[in-house]
C-alpha positions in Angstrom: 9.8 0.2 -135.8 9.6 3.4 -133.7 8.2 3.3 -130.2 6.0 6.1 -128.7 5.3 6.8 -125.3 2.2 8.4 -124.4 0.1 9.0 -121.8 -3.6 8.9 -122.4 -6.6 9.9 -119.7 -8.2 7.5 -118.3 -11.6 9.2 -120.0 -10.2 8.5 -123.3 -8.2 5.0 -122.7 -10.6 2.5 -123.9 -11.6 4.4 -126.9 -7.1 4.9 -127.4 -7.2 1.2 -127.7 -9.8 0.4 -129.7 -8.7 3.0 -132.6 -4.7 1.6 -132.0 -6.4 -2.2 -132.3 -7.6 -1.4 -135.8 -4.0 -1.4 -137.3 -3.0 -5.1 -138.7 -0.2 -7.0 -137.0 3.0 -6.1 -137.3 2.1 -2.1 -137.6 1.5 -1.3 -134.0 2.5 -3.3 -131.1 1.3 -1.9 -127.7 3.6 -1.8 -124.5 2.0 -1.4 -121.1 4.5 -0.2 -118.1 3.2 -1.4 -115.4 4.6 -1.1 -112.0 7.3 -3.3 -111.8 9.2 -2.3 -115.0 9.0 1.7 -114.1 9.9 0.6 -110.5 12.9 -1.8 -112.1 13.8 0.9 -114.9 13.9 3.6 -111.9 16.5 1.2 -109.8 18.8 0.4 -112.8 19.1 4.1 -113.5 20.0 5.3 -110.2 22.4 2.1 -110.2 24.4 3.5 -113.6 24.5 6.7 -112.0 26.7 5.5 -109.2 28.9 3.6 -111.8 28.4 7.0 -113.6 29.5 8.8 -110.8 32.5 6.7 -109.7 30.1 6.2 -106.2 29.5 2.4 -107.1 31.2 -0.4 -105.2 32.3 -3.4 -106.7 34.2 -6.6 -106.3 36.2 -9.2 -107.9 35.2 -12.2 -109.7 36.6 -14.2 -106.9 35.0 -12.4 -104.0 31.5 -13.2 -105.7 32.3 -16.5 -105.8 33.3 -17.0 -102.2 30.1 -14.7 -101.1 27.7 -17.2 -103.0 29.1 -19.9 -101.6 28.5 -18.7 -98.1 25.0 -17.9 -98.9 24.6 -21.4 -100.4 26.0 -22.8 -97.0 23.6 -20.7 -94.7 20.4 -21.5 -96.9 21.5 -25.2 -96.7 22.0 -24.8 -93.0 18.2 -23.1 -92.5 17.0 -25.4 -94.9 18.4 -28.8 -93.1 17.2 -27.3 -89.8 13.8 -26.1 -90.7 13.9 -22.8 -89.9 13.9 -21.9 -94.0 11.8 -18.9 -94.2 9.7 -18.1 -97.6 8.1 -15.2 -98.5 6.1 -13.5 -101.4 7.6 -12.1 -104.4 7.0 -8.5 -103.3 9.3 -9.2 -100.2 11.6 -10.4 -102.0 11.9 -7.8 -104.7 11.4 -5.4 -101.4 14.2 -6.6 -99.9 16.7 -7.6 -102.9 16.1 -3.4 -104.5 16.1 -1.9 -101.3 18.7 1.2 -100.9 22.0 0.9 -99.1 
């Protein structure tokens, strides 16, 4: 199967669909980008173009492994003394894509 990408006026859009939904299953599938995936696809590309680049920064196996378990720690720690934040999933993906 070959994909398409196209971008139809907003005029047009409900008519686009209709016509696309008279194909049968399995000869046309629509995919919708919505804002998370261009925003997501937009992040991963600048993040290969560091590796690209030679710009990224990276660490060992190890290292990872001793940064987690710190993180584990100070959430325990927050968790056991109540002071455990939460907040949405836009803050989080906010904060966890944010630039360096």
């Amino acid at each position: 199967m070959q994909t398409l990408r196209l971008r139809v006026s907003d005029k047009i859009y409900k008519r686009f669909i209709r016509l696309l939904a008279r194909f049968k299953a399995g000869e046309i599938l629509v995919l919708n980008e919505d804002e998370d995936f261009v925003s997501t696809r937009e992040y991963l590309k600048s993040e290969l173009e560091k590796v690209e680049s030679g710009q990224a920064e990276f660490m060992t196996l190890e290292d990872f492994l001793k940064l987690q378990q710190r993180e584990v720690a100070r959430r325990g720690e927050l968790i056991a003394s109540g002071n455990m934040k939460t907040r949405s999933w836009e803050e989080a993906k906010a904060d966890i894509f944010r630039e360096k």
